[in-house]
C-alpha positions as CSV (number, residue, x, y, z in Angstrom):
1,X,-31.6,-60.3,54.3
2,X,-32.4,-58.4,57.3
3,X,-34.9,-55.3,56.4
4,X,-33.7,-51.9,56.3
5,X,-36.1,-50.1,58.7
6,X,-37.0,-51.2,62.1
7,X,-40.6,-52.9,62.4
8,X,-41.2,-55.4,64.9
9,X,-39.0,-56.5,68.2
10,X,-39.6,-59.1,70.7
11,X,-39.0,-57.7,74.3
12,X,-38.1,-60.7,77.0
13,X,-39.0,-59.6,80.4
14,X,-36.3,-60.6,83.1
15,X,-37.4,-62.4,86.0
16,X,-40.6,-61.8,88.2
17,X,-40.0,-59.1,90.8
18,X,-42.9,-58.4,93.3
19,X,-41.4,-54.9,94.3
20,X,-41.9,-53.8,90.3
21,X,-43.2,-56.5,88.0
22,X,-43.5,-53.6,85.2
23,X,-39.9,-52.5,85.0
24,X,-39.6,-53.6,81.5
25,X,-42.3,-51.5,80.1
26,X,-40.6,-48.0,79.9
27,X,-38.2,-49.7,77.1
28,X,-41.3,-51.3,75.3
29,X,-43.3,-47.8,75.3
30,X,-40.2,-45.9,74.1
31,X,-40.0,-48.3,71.1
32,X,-44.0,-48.1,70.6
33,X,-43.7,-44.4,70.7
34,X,-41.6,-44.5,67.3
35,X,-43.8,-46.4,65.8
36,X,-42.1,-49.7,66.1
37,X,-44.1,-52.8,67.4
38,X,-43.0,-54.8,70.4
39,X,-44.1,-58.0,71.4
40,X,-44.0,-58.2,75.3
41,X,-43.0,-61.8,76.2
42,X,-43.3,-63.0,79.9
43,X,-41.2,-65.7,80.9
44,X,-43.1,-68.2,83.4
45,X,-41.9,-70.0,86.0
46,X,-42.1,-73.3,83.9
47,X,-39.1,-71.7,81.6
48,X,-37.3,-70.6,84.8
49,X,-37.6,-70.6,88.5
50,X,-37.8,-66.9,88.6
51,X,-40.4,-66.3,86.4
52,X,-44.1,-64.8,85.9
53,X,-46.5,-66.4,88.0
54,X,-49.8,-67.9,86.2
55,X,-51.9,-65.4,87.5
56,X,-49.5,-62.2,86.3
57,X,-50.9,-63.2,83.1
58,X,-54.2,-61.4,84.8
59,X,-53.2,-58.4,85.3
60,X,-54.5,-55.3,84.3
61,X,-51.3,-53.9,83.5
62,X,-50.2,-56.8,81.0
63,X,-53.3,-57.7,79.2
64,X,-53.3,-54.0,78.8
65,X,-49.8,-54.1,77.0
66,X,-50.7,-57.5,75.7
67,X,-48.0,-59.6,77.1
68,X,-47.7,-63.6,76.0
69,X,-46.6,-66.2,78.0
70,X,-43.3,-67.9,77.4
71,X,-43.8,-71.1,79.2
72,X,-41.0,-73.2,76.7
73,X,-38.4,-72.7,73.7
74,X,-41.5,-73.7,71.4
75,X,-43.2,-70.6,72.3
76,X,-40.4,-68.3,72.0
77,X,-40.1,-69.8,68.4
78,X,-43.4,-68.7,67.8
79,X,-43.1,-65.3,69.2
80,X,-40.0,-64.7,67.1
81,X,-41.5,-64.9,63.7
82,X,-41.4,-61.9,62.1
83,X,-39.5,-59.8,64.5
84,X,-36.1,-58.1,63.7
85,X,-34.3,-57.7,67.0
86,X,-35.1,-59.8,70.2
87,X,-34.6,-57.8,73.3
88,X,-33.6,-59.3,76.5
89,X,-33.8,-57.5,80.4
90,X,-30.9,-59.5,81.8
91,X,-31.2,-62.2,83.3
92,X,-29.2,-65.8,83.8
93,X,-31.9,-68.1,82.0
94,X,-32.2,-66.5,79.2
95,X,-28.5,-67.4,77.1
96,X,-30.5,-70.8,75.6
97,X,-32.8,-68.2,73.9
98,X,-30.1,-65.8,72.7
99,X,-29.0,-68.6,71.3
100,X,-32.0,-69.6,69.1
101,X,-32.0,-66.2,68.1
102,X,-28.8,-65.7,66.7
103,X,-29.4,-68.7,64.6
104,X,-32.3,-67.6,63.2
105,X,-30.2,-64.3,61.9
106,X,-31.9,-62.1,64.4
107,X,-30.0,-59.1,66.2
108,X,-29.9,-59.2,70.1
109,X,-29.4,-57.1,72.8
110,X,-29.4,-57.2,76.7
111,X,-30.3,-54.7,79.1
112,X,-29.3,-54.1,83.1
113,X,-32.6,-54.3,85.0
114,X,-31.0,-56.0,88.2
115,X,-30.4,-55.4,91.9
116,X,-26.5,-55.3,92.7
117,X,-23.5,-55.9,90.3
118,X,-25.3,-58.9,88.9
119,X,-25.4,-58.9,85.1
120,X,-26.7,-62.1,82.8
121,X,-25.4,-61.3,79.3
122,X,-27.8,-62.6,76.7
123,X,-27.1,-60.2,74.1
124,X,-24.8,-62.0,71.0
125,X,-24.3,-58.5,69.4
126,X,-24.6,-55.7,71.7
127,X,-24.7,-55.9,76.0
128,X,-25.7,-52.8,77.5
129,X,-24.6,-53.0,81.5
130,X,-25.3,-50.4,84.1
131,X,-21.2,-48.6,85.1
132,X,-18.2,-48.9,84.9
133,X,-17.6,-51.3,87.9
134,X,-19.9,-53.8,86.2
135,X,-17.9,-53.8,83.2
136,X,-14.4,-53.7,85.0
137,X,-15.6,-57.0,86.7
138,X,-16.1,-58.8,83.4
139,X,-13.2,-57.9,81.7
140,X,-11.4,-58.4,84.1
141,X,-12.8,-62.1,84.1
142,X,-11.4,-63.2,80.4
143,X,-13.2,-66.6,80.9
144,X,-16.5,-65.5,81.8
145,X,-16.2,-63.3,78.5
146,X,-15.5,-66.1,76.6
147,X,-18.1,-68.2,77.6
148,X,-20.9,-65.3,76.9
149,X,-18.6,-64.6,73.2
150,X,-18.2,-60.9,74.2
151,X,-15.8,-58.7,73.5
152,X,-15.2,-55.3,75.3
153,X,-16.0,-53.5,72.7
154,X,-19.4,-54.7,72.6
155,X,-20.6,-53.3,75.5
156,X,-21.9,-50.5,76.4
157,X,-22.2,-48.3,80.0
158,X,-25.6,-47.2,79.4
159,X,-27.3,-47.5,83.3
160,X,-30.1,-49.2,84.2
161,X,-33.7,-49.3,84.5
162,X,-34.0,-50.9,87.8
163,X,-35.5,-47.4,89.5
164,X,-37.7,-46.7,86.4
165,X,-41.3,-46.2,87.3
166,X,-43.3,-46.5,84.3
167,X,-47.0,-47.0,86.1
168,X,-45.9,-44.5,88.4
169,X,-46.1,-46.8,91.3
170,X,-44.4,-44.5,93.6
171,X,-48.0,-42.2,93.5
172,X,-50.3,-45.7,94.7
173,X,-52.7,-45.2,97.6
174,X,-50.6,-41.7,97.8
175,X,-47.5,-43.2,99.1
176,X,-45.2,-40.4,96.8
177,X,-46.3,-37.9,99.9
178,X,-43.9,-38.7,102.8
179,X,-47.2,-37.8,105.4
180,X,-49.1,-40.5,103.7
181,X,-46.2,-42.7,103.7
182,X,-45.7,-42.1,107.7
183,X,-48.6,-41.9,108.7
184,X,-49.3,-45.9,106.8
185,X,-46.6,-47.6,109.0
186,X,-47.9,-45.4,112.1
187,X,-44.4,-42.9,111.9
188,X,-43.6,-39.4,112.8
189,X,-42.9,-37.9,109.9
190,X,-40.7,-35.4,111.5
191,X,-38.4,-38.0,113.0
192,X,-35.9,-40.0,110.4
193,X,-37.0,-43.0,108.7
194,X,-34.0,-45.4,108.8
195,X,-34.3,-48.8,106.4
196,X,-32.9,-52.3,107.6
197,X,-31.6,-54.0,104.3
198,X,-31.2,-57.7,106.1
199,X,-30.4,-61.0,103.9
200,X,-33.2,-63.5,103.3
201,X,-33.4,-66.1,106.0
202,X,-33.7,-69.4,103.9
203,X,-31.7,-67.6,101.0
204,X,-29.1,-66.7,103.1
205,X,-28.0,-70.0,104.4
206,X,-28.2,-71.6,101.0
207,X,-25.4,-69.2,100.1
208,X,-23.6,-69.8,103.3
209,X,-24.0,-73.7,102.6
210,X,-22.6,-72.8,99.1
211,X,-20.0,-70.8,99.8
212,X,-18.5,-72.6,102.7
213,X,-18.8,-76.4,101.4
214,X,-16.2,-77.7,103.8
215,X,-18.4,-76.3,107.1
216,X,-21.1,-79.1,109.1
217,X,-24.4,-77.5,109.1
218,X,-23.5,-76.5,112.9
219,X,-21.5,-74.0,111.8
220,X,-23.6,-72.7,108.9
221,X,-26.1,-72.7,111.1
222,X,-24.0,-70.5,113.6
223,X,-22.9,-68.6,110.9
224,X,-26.5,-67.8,109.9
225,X,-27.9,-67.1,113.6
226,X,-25.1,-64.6,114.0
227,X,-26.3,-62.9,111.5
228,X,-29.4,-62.7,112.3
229,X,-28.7,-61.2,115.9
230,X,-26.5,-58.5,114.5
231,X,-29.5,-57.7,112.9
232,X,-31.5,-57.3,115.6
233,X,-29.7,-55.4,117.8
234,X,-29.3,-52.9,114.9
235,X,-33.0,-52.5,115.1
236,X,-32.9,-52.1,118.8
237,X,-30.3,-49.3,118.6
238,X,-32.5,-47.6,116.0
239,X,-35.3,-48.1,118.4
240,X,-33.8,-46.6,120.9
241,X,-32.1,-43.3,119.0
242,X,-36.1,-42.4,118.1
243,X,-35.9,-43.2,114.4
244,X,-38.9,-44.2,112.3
245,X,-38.0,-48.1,112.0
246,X,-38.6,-49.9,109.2
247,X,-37.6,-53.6,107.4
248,X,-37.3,-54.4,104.1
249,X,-36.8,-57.6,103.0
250,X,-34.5,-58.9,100.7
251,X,-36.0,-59.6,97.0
252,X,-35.2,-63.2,97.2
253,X,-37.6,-63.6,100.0
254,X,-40.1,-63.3,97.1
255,X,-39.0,-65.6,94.8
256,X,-39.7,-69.2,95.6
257,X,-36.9,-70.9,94.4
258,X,-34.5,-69.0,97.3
259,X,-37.2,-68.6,99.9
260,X,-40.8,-68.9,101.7
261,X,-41.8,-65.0,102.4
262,X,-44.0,-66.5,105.3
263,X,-40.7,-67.9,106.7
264,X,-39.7,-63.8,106.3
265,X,-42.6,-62.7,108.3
266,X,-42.7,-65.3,111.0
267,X,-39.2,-64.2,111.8
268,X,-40.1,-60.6,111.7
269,X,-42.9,-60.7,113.5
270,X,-41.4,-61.9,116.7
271,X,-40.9,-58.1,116.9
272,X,-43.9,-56.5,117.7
273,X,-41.9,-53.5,117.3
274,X,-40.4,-53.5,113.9
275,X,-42.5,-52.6,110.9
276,X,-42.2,-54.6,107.4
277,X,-42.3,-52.7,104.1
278,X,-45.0,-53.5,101.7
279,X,-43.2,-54.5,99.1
280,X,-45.2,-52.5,96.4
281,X,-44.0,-49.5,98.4
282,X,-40.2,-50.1,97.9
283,X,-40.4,-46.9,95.4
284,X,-41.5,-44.7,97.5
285,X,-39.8,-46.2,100.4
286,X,-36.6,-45.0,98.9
287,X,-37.9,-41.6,98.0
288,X,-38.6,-41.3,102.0
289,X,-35.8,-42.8,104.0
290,X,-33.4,-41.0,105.5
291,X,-30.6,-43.6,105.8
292,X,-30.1,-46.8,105.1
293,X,-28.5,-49.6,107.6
294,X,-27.0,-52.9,106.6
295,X,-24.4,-55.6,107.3
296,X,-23.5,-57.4,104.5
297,X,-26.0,-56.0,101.9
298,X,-25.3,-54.2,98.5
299,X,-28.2,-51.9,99.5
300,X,-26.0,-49.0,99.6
301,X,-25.7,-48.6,95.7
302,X,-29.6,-48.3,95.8
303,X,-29.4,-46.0,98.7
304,X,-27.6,-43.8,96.8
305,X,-28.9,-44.0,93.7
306,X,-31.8,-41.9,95.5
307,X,-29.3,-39.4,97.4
308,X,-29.5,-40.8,100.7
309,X,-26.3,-41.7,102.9
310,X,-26.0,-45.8,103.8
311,X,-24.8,-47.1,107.4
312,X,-22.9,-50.2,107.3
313,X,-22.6,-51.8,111.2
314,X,-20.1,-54.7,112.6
315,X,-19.9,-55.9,108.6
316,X,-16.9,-57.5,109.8
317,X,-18.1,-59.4,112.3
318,X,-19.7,-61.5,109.3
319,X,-16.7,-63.1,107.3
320,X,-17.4,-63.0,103.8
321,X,-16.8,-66.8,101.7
322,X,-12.8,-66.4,100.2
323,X,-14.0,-67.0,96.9
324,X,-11.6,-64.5,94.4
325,X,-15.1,-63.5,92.3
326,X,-16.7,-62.6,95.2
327,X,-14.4,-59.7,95.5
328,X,-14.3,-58.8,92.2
329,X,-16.5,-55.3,93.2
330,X,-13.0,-55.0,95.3
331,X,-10.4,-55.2,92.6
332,X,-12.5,-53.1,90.3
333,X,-13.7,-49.7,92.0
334,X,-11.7,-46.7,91.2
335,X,-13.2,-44.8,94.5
336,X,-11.5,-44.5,97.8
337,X,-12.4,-47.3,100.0
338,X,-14.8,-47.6,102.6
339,X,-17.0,-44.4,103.4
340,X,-17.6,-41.7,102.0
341,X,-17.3,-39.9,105.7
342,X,-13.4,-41.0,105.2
343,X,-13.0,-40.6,102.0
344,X,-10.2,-38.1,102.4
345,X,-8.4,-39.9,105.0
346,X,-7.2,-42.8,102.8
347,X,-7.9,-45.3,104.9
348,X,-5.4,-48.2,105.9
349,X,-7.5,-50.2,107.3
350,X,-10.4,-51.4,105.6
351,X,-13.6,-51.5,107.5
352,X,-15.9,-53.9,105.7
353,X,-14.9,-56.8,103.6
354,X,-18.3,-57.0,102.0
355,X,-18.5,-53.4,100.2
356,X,-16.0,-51.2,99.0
357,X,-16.8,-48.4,98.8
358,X,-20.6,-46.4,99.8
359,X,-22.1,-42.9,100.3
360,X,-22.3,-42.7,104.2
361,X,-20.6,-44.4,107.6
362,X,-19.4,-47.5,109.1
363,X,-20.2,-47.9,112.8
364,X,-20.3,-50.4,115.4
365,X,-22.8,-51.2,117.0
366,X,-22.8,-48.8,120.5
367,X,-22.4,-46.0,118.0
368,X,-25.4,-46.4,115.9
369,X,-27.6,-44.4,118.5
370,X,-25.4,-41.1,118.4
371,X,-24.6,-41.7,115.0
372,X,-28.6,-41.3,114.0
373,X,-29.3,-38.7,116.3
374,X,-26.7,-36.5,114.7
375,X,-27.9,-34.5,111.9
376,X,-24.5,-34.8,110.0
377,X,-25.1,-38.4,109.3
378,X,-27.9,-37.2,106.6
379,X,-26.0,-35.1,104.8
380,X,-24.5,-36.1,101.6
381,X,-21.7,-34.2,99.8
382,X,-22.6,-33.6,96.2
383,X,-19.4,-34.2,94.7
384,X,-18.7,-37.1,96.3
385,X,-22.4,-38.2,95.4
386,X,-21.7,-37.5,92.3
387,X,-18.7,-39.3,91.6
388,X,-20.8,-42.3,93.2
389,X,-22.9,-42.3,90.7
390,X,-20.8,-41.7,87.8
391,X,-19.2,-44.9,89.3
392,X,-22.1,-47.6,90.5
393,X,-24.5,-46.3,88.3
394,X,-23.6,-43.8,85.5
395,X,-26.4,-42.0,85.7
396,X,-29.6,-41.6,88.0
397,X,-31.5,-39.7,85.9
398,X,-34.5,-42.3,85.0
399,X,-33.5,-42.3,81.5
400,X,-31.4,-45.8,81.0
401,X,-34.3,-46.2,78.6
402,X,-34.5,-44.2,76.4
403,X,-30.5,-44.9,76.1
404,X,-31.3,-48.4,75.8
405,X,-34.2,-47.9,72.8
406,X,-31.3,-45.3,71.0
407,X,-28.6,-48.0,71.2
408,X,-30.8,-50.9,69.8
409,X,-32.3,-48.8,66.8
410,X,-28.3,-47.7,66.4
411,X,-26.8,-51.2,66.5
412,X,-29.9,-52.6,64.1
413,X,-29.4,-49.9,61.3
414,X,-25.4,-51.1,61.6
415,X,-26.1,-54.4,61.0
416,X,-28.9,-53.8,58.0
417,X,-26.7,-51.2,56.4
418,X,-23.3,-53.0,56.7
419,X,-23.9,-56.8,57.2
420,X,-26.8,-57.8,55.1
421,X,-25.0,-61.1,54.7
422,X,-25.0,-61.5,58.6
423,X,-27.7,-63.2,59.0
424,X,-28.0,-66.4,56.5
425,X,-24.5,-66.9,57.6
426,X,-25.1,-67.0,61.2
427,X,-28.0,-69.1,60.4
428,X,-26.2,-71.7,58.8
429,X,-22.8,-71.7,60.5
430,X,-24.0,-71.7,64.1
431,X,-20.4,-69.7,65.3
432,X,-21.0,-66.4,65.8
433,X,-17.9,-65.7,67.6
434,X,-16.2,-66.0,64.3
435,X,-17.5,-63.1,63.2
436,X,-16.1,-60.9,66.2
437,X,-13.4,-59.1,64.6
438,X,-14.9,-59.1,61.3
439,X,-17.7,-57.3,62.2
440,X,-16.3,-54.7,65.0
441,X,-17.3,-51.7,65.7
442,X,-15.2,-50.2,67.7
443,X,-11.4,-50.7,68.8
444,X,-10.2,-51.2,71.8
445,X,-11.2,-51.7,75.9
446,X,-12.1,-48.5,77.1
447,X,-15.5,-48.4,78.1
448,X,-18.0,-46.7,76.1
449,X,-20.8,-44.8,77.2
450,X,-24.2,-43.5,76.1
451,X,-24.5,-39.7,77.4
């Protein structure tokens, strides 16, 4: 029988990210503070290609918390005894587990901590996804429901803790001061800061190869160098309107099973010119730019997220792949398309086929100089910012944990005070999904959200 009061979870980091390794640990610090235990379990890259690296193991920061390694199923076994509720940052390797917990009787729930509209359900009883446009893309996707056993009504718009800052990295080597930060990459800090968002190199073409199976690696390769040219001569018209220039790479670039990093930087470093952001700094990096530029990135959620205006340029010089769930973000938003700057003009024609809809502009490319040196292109309606949010991200308020720690305690004491015969029966029966309607919460689609 599941116990009454909540005691002891085990907390499943997501996968390894080099711009914020600690993302995870506002959740488990919320949990600690009401007295409940959590065991902090690391995936490593032998469970998945996108996991902890050996030496994370190391770190202050995690022997502090007292993370364990995950490095098979054997040793998530072992970290489940005696734990009530496994919960799981999202992430796509991560279903085998939710698996082995739901037949050992043991509540599960997922939470967003991921770039984009990408969401990895691993949660059998409650998902907790960041807006409305993520969950509009799932159910609209009755298949892909299916597969994950979920139910509208068993997920919740709750945010996410991707911009959570819980060692206050932001405040390192004083990069929370826009002077500091300035004055590190050799900037004026009275000029604007404009941010590249470009696709990995190496990543990029593995997608391109991907999408487009029926192409000969001439014209992937093409495809890719294209690109990568548009790219530049974005940073040459920054260059020349007397912004502050600076790169950040694309998280893949960091993760070795998409891309080499020193690939990334012998690229960028054909540019004498253009600075790379340390990607410890992204924090404060967004804290400090002024506007963001991309082609075909999805930069421009993150951008706003912070308040700052995004600058899409020639995105449709760059055909996107005609796959129909690649344009799911399409069919789904509820905002007027394109930018925000045109908002009100309904427009007909719809500038960029990789992005519906952002907080800022869409140029091309011999209009990027005016466009930065006109102090308009900063400024950022608050209604329409506001509606953005409520949109791409429910709330930017640096809360999604606290939400998330609420929601788990809420869905536990259902479960102990209503289903104390849940969990010998999912142990034994396997079938979970037989249990949906039985065991429903609430009725109908409508999204639900945690205020």
């Amino acid at each position: 029988m599941i116990m009454s009061k909540l005691k002891r979870i085990l907390l499943i980091a997501g996968r390894y990210r080099a711009e914020n390794p600690y993302i995870d640990l506002g959740v488990k610090r919320r949990f600690e503070a009401l007295g409940i235990r959590v065991i902090l379990a690391l995936p490593m890259r032998s469970f998945h290609e996108a996991g902890f690296r050996p030496e994370d193991l190391a770190d202050p920061v995690f022997v502090r918390e007292g993370a364990i390694p995950l490095q098979d199923q054997q040793d998530f076994m072992r970290a489940l005894r005696g734990c009530q509720v496994v919960v799981f940052s999202s992430w796509k390797k991560q279903m085998q587990l939710a698996e082995v917990a739901r037949r050992y009787g043991k509540v599960s729930v997922d939470f967003n901590a991921s770039v984009g509209f990408d969401h990895f359900f691993s949660g059998h009883d409650l998902s907790l996804v960041k807006s409305d446009i993520v969950l509009r893309m799932f159910t609209q996707e009755p298949r892909r429901m299916t597969r994950f056993f979920l139910t509208p009504n068993k997920m919740i718009v709750t945010g996410s803790v991707l911009y959570e800052d819980p060692e206050d990295l932001v405040a390192q080597d004083g990069m929370d001061k826009r002077e500091r930060f300035c004055r590190f990459y050799g900037f004026d800090p009275d000029r604007p800061v404009a941010v590249l968002f470009p696709k990995a190199i190496l990543g990029f073409r593995k997608k391109a190869r991907l999408w487009f199976s029926d192409w000969s690696d001439a014209q992937v390769d093409d495809y890719c160098q294209r690109l990568r040219d548009l790219q530049i001569a974005i940073c040459e018209k920054v260059r020349d309107s007397g912004c502050n220039l600076l790169v950040k790479l694309h998280p893949s670039s960091y993760a070795s099973y998409w891309s080499k990093v020193e690939d990334e930087y012998e690229y960028w470093n054909q540019f004498p010119w253009i600075k790379i952001l340390v990607n410890t700094h992204t924090q404060a990096m967004f804290r400090h730019l002024d506007v963001g530029l991309g082609i075909n990135s999805h930069s421009a959620m993150d951008t706003a997220y912070f308040g700052k205006p995004f600058i899409y340029v020639d995105s449709d010089l760059i055909p996107p792949p005609p796959l129909p769930g690649f344009h799911a973000s399409d069919q789904s938003c509820l905002l007027p398309r394109g930018p925000s700057s045109h908002w009100d003009q309904n427009l007909s024609t719809y500038p960029n086929p990789w992005f519906a809809s952002w907080i800022g502009w869409f140029a091309r490319q011999e209009e990027l100089s005016a466009l930065l040196k006109d102090p308009a292109t900063y400024r950022v309606d608050p209604e329409q910012l506001q509606r953005y949010i409520d949109e791409f991200w429910l709330h930017n308020d640096g809360l999604t944990s606290r939400r998330v720690v609420d929601l788990v305690r809420s869905e536990y004491e259902q479960i102990a005070a209503h289903r104390s015969e849940w969990a010998s029966l999912a142990r034994w029966r396997g079938r979970y999904q037989d249990f949906l309607g039985l065991f429903s919460r609430r009725v109908g689609a409508k999204p639900f959200h945690h205020a």
